[in-house]
mmJSON file of the N, C-alpha and C atoms, coordinates in Angstrom:
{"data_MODEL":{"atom_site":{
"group_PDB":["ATOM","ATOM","ATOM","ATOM","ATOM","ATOM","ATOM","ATOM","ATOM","ATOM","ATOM","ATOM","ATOM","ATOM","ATOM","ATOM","ATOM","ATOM","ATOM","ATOM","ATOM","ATOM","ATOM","ATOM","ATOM","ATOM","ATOM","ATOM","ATOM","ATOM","ATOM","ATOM","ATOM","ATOM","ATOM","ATOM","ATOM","ATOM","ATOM","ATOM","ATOM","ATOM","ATOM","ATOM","ATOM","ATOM","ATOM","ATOM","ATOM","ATOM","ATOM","ATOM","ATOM","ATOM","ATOM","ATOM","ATOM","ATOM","ATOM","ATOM","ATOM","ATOM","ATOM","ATOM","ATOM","ATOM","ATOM","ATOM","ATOM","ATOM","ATOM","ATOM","ATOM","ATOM","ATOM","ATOM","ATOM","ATOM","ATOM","ATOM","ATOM","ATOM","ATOM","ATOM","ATOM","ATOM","ATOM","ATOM","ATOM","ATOM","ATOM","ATOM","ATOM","ATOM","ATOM","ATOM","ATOM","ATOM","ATOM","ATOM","ATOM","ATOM","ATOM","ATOM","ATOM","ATOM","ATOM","ATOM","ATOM","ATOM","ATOM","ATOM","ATOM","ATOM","ATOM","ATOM","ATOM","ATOM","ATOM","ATOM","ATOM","ATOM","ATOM","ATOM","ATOM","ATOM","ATOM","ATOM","ATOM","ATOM","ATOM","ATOM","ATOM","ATOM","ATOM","ATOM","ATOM","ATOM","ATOM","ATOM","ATOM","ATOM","ATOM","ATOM","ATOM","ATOM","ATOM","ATOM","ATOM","ATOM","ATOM","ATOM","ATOM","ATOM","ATOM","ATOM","ATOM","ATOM","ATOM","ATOM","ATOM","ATOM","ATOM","ATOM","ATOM","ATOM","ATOM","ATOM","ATOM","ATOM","ATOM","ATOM","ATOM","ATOM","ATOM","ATOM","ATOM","ATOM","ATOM","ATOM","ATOM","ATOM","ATOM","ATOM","ATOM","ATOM","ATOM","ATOM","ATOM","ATOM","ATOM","ATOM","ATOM","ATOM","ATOM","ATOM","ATOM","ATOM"],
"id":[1,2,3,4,5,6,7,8,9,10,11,12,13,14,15,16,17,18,19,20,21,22,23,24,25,26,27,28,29,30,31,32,33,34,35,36,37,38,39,40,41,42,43,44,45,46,47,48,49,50,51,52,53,54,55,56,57,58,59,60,61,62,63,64,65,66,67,68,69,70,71,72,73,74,75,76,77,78,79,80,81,82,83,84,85,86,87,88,89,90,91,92,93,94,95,96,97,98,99,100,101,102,103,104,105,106,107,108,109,110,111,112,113,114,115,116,117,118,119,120,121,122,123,124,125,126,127,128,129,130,131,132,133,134,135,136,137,138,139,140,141,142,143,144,145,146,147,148,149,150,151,152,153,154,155,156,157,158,159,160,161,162,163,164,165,166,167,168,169,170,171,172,173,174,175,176,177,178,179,180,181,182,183,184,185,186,187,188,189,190,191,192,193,194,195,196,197,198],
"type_symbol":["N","C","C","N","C","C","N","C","C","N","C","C","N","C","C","N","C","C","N","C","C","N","C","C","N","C","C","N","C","C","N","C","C","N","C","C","N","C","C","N","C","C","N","C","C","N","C","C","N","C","C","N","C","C","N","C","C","N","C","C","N","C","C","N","C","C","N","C","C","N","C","C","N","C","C","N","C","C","N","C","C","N","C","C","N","C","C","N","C","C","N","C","C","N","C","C","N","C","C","N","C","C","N","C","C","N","C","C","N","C","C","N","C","C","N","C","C","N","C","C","N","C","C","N","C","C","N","C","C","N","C","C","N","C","C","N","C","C","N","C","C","N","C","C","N","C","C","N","C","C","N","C","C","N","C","C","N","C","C","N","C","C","N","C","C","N","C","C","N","C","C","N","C","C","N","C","C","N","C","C","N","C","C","N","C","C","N","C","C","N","C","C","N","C","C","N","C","C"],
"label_atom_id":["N","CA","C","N","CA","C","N","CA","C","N","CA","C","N","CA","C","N","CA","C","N","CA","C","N","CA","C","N","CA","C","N","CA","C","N","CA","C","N","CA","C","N","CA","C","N","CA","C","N","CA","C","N","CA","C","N","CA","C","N","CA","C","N","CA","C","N","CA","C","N","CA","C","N","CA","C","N","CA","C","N","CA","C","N","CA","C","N","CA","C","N","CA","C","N","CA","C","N","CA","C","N","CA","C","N","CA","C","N","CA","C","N","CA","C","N","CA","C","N","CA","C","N","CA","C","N","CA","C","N","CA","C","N","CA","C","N","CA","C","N","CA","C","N","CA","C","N","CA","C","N","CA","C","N","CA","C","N","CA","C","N","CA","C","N","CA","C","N","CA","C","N","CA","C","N","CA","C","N","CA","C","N","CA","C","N","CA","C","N","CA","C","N","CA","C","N","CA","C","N","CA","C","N","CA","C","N","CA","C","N","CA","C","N","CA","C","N","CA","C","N","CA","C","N","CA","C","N","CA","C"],
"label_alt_id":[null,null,null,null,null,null,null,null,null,null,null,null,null,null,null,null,null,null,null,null,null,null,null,null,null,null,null,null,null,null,null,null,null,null,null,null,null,null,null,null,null,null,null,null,null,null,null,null,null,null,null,null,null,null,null,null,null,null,null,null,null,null,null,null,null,null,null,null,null,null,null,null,null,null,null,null,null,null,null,null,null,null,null,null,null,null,null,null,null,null,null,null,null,null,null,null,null,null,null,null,null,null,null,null,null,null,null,null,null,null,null,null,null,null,null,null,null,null,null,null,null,null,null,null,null,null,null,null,null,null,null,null,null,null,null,null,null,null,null,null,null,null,null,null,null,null,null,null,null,null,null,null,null,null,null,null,null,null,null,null,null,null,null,null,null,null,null,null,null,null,null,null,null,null,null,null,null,null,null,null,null,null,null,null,null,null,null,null,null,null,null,null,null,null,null,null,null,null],
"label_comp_id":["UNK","UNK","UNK","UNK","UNK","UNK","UNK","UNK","UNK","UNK","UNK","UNK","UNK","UNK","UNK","UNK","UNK","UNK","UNK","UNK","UNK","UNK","UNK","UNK","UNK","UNK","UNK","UNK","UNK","UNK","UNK","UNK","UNK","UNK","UNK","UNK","UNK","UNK","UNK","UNK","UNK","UNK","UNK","UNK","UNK","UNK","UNK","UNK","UNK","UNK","UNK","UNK","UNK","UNK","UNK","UNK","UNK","UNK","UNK","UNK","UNK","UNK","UNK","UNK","UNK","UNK","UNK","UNK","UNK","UNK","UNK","UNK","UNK","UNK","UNK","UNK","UNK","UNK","UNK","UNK","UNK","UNK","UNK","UNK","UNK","UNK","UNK","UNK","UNK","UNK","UNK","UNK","UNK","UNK","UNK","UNK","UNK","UNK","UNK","UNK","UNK","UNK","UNK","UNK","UNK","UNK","UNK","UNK","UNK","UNK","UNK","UNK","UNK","UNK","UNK","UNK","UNK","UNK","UNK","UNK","UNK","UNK","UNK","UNK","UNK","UNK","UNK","UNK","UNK","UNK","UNK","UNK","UNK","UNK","UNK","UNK","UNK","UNK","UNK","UNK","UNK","UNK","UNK","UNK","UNK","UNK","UNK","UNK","UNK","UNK","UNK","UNK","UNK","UNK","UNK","UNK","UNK","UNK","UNK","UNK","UNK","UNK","UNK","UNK","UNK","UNK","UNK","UNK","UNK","UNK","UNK","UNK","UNK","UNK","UNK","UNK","UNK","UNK","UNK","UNK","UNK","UNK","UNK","UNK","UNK","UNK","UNK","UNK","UNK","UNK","UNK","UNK","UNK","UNK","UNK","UNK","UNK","UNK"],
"label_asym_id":["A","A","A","A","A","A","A","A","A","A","A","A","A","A","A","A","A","A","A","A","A","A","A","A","A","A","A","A","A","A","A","A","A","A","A","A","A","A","A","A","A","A","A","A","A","A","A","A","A","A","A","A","A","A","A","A","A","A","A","A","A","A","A","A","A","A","A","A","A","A","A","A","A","A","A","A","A","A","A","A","A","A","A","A","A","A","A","A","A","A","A","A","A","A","A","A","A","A","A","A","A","A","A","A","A","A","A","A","A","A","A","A","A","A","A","A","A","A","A","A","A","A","A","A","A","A","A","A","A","A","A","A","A","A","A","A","A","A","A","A","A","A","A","A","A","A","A","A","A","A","A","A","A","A","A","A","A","A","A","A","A","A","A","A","A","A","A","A","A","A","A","A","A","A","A","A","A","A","A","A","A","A","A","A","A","A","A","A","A","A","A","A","A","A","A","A","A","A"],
"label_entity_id":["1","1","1","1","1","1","1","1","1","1","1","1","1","1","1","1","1","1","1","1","1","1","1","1","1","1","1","1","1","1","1","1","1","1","1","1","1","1","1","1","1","1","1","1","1","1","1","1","1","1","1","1","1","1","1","1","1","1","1","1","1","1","1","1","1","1","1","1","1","1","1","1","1","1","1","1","1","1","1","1","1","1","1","1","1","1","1","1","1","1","1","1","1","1","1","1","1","1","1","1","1","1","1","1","1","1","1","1","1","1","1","1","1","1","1","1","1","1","1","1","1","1","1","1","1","1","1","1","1","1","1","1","1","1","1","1","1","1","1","1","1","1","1","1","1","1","1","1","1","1","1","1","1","1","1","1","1","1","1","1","1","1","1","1","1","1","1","1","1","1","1","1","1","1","1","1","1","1","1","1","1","1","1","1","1","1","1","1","1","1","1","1","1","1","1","1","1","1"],
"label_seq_id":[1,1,1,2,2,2,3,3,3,4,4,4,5,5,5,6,6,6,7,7,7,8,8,8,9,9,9,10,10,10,11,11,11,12,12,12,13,13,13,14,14,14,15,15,15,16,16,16,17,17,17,18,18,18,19,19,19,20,20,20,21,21,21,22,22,22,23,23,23,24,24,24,25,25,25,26,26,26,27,27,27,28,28,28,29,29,29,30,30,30,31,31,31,32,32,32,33,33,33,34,34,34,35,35,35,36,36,36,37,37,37,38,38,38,39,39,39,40,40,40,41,41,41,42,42,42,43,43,43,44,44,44,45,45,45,46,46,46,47,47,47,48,48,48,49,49,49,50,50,50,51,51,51,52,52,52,53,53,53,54,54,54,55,55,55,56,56,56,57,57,57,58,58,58,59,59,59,60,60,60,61,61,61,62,62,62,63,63,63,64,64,64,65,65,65,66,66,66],
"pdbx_PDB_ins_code":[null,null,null,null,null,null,null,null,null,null,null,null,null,null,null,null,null,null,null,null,null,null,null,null,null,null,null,null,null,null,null,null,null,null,null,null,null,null,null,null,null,null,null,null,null,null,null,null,null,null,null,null,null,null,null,null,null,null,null,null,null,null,null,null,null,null,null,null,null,null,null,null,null,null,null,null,null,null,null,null,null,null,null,null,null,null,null,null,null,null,null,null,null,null,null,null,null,null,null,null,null,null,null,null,null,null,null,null,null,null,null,null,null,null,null,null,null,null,null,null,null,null,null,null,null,null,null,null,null,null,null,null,null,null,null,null,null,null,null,null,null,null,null,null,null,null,null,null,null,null,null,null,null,null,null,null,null,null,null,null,null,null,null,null,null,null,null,null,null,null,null,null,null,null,null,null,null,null,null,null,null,null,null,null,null,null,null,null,null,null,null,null,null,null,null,null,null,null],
"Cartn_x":[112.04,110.768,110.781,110.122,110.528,109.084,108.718,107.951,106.546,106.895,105.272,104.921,105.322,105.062,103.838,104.37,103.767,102.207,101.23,99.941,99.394,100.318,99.724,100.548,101.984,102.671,101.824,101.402,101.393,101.771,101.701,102.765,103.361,104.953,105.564,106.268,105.716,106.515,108.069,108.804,110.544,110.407,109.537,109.708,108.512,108.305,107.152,106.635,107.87,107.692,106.774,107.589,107.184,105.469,105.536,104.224,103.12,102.961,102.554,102.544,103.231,103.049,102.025,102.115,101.519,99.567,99.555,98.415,97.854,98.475,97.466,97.445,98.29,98.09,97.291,96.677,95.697,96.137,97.675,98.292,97.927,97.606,97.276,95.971,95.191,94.07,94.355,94.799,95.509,96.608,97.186,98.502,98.849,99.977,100.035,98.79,98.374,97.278,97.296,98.619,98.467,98.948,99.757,100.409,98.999,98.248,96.707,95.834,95.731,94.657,95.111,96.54,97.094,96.871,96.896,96.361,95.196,94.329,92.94,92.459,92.647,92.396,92.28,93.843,94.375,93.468,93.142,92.762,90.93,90.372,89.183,88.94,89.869,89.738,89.827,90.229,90.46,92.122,92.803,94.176,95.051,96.137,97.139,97.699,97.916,98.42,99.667,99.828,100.959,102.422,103.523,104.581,105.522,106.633,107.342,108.545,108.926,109.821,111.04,111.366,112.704,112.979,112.149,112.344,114.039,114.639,115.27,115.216,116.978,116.62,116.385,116.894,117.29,115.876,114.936,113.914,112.911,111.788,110.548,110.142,109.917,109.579,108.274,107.587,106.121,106.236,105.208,104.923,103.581,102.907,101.102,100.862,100.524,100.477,99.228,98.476,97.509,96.4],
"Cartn_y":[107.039,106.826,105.447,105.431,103.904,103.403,102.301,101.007,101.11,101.535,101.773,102.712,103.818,105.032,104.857,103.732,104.007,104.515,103.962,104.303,105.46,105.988,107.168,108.707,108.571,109.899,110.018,110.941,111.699,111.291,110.429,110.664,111.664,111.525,112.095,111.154,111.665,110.82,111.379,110.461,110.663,111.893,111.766,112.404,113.341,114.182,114.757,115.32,115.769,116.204,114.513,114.229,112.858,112.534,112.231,112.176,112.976,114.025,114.937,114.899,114.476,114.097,112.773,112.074,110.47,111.17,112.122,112.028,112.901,113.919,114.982,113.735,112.961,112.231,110.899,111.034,110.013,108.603,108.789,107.037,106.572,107.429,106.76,108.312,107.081,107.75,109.025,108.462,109.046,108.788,110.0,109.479,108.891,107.995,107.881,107.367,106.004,105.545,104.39,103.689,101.924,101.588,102.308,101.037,100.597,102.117,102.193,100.814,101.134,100.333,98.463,98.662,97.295,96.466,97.448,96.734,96.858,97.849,97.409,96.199,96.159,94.914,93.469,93.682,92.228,92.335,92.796,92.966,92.262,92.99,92.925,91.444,90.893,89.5,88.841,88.496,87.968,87.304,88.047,87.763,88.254,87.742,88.897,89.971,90.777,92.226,92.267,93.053,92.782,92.891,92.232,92.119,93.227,94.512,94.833,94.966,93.703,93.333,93.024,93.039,92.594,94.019,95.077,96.703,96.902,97.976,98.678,100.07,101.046,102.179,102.568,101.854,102.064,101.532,100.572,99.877,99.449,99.392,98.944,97.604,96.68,95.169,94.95,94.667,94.197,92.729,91.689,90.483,90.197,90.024,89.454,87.811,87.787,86.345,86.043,84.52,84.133,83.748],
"Cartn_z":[118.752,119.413,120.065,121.245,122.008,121.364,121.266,120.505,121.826,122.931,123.787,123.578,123.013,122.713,121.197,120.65,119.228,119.108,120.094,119.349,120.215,121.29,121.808,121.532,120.627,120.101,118.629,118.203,116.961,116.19,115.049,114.182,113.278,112.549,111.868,111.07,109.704,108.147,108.342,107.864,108.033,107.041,105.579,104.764,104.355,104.771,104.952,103.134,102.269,100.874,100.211,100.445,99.877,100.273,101.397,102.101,101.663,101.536,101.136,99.599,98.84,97.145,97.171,97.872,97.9,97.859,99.312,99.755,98.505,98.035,96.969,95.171,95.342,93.998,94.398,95.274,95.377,96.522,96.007,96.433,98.082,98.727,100.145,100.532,101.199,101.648,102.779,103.548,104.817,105.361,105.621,106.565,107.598,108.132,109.638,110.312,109.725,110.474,110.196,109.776,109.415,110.896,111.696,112.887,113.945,113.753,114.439,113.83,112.953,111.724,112.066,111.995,112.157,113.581,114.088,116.101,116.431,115.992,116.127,115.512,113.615,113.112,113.836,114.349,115.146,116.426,116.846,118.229,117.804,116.659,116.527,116.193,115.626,114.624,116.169,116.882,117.873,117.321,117.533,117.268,118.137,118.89,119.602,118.802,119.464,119.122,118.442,117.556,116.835,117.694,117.401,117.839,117.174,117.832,117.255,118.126,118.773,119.355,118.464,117.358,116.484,115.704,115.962,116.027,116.879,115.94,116.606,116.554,116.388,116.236,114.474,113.921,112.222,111.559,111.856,111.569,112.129,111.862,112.654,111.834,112.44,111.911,112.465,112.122,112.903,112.3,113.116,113.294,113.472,112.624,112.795,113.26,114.212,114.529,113.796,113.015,112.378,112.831],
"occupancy":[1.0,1.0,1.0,1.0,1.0,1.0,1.0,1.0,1.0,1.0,1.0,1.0,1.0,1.0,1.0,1.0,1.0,1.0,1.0,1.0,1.0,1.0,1.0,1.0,1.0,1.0,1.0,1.0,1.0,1.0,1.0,1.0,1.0,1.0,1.0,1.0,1.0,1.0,1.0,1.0,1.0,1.0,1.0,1.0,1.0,1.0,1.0,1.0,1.0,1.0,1.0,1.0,1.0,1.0,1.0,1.0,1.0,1.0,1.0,1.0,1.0,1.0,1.0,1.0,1.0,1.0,1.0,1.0,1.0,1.0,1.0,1.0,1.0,1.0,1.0,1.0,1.0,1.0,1.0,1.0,1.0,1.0,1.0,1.0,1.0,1.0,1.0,1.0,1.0,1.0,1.0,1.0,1.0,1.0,1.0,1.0,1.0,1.0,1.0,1.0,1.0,1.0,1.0,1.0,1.0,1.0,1.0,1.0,1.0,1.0,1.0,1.0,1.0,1.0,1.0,1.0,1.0,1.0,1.0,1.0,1.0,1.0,1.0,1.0,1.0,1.0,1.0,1.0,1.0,1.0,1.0,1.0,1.0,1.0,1.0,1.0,1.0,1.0,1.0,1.0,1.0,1.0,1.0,1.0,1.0,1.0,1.0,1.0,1.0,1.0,1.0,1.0,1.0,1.0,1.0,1.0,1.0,1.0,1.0,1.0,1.0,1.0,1.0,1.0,1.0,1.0,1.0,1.0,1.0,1.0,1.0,1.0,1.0,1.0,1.0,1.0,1.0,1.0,1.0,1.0,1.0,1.0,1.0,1.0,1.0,1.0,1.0,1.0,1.0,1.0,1.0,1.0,1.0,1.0,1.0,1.0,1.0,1.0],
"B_iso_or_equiv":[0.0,0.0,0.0,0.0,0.0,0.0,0.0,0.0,0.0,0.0,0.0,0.0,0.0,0.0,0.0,0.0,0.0,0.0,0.0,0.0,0.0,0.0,0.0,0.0,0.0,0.0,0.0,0.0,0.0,0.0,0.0,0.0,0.0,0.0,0.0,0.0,0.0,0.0,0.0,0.0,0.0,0.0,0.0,0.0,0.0,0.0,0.0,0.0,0.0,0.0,0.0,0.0,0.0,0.0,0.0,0.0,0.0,0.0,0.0,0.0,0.0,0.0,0.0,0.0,0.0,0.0,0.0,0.0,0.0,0.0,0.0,0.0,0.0,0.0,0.0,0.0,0.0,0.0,0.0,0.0,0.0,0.0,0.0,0.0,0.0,0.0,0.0,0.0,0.0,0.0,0.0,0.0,0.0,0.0,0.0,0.0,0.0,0.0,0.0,0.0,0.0,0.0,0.0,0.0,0.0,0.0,0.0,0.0,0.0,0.0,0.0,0.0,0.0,0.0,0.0,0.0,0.0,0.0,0.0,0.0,0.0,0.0,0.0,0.0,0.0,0.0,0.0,0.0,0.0,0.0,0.0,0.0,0.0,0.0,0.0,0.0,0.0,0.0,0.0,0.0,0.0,0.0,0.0,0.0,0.0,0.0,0.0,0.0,0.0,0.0,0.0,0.0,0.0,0.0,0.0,0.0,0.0,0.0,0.0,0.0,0.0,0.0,0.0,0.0,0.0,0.0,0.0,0.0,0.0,0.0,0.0,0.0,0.0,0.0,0.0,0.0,0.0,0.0,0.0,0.0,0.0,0.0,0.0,0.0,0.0,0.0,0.0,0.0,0.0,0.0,0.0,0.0,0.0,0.0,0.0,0.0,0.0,0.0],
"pdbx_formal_charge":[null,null,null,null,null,null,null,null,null,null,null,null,null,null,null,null,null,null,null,null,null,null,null,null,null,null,null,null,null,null,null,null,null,null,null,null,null,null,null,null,null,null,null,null,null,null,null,null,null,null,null,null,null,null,null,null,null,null,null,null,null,null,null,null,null,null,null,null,null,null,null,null,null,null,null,null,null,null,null,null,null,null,null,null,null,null,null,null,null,null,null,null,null,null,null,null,null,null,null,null,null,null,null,null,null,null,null,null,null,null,null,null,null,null,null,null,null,null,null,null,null,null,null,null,null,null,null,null,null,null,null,null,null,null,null,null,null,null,null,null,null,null,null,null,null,null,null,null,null,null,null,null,null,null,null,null,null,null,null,null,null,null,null,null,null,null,null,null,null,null,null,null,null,null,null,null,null,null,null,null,null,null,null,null,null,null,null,null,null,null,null,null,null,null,null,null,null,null],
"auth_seq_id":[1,1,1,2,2,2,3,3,3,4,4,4,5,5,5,6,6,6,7,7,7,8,8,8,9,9,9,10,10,10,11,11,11,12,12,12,13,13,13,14,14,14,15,15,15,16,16,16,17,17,17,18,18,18,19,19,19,20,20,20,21,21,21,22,22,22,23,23,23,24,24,24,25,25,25,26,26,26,27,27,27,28,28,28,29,29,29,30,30,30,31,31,31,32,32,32,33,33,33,34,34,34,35,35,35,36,36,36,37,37,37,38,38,38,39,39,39,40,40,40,41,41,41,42,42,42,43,43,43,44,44,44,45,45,45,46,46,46,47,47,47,48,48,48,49,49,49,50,50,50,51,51,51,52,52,52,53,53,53,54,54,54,55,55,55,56,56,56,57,57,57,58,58,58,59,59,59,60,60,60,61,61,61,62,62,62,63,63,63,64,64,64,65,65,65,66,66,66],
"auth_comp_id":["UNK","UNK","UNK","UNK","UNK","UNK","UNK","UNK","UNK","UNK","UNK","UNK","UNK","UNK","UNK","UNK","UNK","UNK","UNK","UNK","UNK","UNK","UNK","UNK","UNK","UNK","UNK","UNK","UNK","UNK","UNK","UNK","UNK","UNK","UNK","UNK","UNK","UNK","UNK","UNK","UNK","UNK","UNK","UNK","UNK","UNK","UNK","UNK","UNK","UNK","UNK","UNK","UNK","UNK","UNK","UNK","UNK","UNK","UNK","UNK","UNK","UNK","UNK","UNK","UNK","UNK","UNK","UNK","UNK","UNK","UNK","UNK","UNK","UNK","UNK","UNK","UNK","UNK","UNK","UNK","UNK","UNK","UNK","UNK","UNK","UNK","UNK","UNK","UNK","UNK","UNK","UNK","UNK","UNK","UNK","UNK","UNK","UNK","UNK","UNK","UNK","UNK","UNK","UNK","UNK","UNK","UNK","UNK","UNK","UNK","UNK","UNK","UNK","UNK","UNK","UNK","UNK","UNK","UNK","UNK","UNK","UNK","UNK","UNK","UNK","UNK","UNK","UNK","UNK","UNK","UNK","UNK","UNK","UNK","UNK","UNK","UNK","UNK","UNK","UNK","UNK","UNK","UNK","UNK","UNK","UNK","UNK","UNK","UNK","UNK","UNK","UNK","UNK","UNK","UNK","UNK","UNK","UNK","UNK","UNK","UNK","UNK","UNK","UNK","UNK","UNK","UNK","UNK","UNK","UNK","UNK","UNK","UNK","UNK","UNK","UNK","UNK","UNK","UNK","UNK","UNK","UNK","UNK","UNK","UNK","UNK","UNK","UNK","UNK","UNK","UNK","UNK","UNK","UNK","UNK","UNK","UNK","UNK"],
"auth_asym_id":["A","A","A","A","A","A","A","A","A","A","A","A","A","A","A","A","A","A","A","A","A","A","A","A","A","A","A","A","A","A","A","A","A","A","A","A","A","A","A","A","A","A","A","A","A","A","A","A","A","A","A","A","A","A","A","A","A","A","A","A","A","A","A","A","A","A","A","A","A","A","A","A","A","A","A","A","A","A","A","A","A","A","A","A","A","A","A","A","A","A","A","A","A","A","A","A","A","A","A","A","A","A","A","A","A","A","A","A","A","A","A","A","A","A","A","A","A","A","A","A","A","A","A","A","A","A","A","A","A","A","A","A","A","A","A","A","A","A","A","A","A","A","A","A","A","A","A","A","A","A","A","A","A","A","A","A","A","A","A","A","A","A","A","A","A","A","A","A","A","A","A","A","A","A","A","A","A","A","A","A","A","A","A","A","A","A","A","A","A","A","A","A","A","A","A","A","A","A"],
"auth_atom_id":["N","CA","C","N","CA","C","N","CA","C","N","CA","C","N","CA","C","N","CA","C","N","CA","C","N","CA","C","N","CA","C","N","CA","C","N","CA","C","N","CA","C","N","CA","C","N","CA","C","N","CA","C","N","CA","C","N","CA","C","N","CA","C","N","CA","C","N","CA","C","N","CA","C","N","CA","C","N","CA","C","N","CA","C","N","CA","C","N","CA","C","N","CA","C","N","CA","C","N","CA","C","N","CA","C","N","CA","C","N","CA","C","N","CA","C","N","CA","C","N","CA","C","N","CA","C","N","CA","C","N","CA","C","N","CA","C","N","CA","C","N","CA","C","N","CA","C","N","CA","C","N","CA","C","N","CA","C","N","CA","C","N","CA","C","N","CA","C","N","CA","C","N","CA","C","N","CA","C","N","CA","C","N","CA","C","N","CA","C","N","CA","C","N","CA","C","N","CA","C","N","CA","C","N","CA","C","N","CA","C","N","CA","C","N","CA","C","N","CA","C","N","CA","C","N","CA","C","N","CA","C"],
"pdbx_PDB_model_num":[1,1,1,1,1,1,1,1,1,1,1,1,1,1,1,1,1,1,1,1,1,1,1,1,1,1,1,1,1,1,1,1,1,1,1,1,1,1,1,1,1,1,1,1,1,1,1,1,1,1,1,1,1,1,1,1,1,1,1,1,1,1,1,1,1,1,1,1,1,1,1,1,1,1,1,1,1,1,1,1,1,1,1,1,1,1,1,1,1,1,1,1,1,1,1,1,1,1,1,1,1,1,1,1,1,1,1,1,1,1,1,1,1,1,1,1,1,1,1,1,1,1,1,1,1,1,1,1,1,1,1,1,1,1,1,1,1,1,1,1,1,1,1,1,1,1,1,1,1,1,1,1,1,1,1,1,1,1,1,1,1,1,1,1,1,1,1,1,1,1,1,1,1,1,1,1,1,1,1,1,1,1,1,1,1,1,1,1,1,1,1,1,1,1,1,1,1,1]
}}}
């Protein structure tokens, strides 16, 4: 997935069994809604937008500026 794509594709958990164990045992409210949650936040606080420029294909890194 290319990194401009992120807040307008759908998401999909790598591991969907897993995902799906988390959400029915309570451990996360909802799925697939922190990279959302994380750029509005920043955006709302009056903060720049998060950075995921040190992303490649193997890893996603985000950067919150303060």
């Amino acid at each position: 997935m290319r990194l401009d794509y992120l807040l307008v594709i759908p998401p999909r958990p790598r591991n969907p069994l897993l995902a799906g164990t988390f959400k029915r045992a309570g451990i996360v409210e909802r799925t697939a809604c922190g990279i959302v949650t994380i750029f509005y936040e920043q955006l709302r606080n009056g903060r720049p937008a998060p950075s995921y420029a040190r992303s490649n294909e193997a890893n996603v890194s985000v950067r919150l500026s303060p």
